[in-house]
C-alpha positions in Angstrom: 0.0 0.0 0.0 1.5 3.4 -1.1 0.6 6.5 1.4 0.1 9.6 0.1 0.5 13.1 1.6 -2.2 14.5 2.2 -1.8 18.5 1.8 -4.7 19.8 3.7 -2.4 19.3 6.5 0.2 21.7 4.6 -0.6 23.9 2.8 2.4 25.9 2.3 3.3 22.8 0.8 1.3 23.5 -2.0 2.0 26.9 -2.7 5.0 28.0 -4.3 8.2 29.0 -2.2 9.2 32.2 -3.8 7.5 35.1 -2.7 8.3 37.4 -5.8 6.0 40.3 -4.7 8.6 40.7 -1.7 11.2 40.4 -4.0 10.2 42.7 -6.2 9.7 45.4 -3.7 12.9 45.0 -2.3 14.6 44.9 -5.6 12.7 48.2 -6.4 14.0 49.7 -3.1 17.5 48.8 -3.3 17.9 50.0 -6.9 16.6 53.4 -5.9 18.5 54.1 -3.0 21.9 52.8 -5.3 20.7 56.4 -7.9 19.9 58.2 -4.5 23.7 57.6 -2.9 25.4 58.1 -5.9 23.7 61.6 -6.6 24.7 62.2 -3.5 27.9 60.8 -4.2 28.0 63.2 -7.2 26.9 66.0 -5.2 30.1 65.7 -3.2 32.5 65.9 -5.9 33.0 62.5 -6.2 32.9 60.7 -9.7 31.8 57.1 -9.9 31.7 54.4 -12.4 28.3 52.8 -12.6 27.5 50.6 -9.7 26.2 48.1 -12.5 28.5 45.5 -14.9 28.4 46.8 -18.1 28.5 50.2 -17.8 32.4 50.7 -17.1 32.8 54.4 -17.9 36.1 54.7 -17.0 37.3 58.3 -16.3 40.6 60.3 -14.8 38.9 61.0 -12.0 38.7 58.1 -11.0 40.5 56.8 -7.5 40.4 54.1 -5.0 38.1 56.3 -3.0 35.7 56.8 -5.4 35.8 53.2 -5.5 35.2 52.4 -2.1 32.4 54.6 -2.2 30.9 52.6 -5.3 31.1 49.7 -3.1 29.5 51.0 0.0 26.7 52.2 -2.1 26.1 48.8 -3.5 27.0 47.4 -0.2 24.0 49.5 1.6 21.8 49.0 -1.2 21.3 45.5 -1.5 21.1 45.7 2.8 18.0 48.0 2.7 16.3 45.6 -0.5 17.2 42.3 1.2 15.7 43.2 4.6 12.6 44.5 3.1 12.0 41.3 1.3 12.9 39.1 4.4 10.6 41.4 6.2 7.4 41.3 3.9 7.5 38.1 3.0 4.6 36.0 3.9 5.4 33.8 6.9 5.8 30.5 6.1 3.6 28.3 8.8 4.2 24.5 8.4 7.8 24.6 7.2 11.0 23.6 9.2 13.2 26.5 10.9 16.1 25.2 8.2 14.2 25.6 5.7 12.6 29.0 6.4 16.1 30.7 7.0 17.7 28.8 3.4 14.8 30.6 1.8 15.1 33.9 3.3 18.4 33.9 2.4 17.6 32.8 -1.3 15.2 35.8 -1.4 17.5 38.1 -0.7 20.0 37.2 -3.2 17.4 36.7 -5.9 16.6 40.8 -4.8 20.3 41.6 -5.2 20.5 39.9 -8.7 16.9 41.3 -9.8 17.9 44.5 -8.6 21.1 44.3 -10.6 19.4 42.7 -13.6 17.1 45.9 -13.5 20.3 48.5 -13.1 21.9 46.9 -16.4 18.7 47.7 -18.0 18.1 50.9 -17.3 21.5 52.1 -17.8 22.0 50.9 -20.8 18.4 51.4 -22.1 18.5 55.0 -20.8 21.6 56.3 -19.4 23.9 54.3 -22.5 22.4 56.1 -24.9 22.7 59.8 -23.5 26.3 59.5 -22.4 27.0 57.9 -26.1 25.3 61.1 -27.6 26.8 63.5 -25.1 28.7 66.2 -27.6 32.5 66.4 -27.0 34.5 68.6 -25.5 35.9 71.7 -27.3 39.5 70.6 -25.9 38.5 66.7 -27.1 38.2 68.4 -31.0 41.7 70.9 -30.9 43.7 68.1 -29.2 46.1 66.9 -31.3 48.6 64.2 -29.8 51.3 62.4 -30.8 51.6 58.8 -30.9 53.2 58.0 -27.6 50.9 59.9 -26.0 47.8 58.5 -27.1 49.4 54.9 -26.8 50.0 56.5 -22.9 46.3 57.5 -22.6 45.3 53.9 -23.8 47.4 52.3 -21.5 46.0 54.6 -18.7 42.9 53.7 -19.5 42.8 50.2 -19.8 44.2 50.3 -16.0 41.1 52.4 -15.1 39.0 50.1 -16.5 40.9 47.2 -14.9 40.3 49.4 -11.5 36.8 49.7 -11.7 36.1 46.2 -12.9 37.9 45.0 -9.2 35.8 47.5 -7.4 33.0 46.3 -9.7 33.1 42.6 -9.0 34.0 43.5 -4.9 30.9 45.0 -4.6 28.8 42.7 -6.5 30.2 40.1 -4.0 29.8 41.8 -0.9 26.5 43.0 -2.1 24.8 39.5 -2.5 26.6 38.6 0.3 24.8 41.3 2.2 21.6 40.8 0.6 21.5 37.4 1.4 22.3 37.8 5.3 20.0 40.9 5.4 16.7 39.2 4.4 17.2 36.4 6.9 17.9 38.9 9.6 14.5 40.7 8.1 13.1 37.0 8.5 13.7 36.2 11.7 12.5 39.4 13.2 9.1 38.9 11.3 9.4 35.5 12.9 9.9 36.7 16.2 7.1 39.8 15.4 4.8 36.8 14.4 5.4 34.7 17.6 4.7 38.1 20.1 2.1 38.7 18.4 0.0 35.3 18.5 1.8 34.9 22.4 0.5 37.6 23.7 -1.3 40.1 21.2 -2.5 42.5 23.7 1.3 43.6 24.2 2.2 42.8 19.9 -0.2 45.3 19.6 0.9 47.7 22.3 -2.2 47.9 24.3 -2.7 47.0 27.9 -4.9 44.3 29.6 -7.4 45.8 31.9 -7.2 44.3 35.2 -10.5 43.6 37.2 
């Protein structure tokens, strides 16, 4: 005789694991906080690459601070999405406590690659085409160099590139990294909200008891 499950029992069984409105929201959230701290980035004088692969736009300008910035902005980013979508996820109720905290973590690196998925996008769909169209610089047009220094330039950079491509792929690590381990943090404190709550609700709520 062959026994069947029977899913009335569990019915988060039945029901798919990914919670892609969560996801979503906290991909939306980290990708607009990344434009928000890299205006204000900007606003400070400093001049970053695009946070997104792809869109190297190497530049002069650019130093191992500006760098380090670009990684903390990816690095905050992908905390703020992850967290959301650990928070507003749907709490799981017949699943094991393994389990729940392997797919908080899952939703919180799919947000980091959604969210970079998106950036590629839009920079390329949008910004790409304006910085390709951008008119050049009076100087650019007079210049006229000789052939050792425009080998120089190319040599410079190609290093500039190779720069931002390290900063690049540090942040992209320590970004999903820190997506990852923020949405199970934002699980386990709707976990813990969830178990106050149903404990003792008149507290989860923050109301008193009267006493008689």
């Amino acid at each position: 005789m062959t026994l069947e499950r029977d899913l009335t029992h569990a019915p988060q069984e039945a029901q798919s694991a990914v919670s892609w409105g969560a996801i979503f929201a906290g991909a939306a959230a980290a990708l607009a906080l990344s434009f928000v701290l890299l205006a204000l980035a900007a606003g400070f004088g400093l001049k970053l690459a695009s946070p997104w692969p792809g869109m190297h736009d190497p530049n002069d300008d650019f130093t191992p601070v500006a760098g380090a910035v670009l990684v903390v902005v990816q690095v905050l980013s992908a905390a703020l999405g992850g967290y959301l979508a650990g928070r507003l996820r749907t709490k799981w109720v017949d699943v094991h406590d393994h389990e729940v905290h392997f797919r908080d973590t899952a939703h919180g690196l799919l947000v980091w690659a959604l969210s970079t998925l998106a950036g590629v996008v839009l920079a390329a769909g949008v910004l790409g085409p304006l910085v390709a169209h951008a008119p050049p610089s009076p100087a650019a047009v007079l210049a006229t160099v000789d052939l050792a220094t425009a080998q120089a330039q190319a040599k410079r950079a190609a290093d500039i590139a190779a720069e931002v491509s390290l900063f690049m792929g540090v942040g992209l690590l320590l970004s999903a990294f820190t997506a990852s381990v923020a949405a199970a943090i934002g699980g386990l404190r709707r976990d813990e909200m969830h178990a106050t709550f149903w404990s003792d609700p008149a507290r989860a709520r923050g109301r008193t008891v009267p006493t008689v």
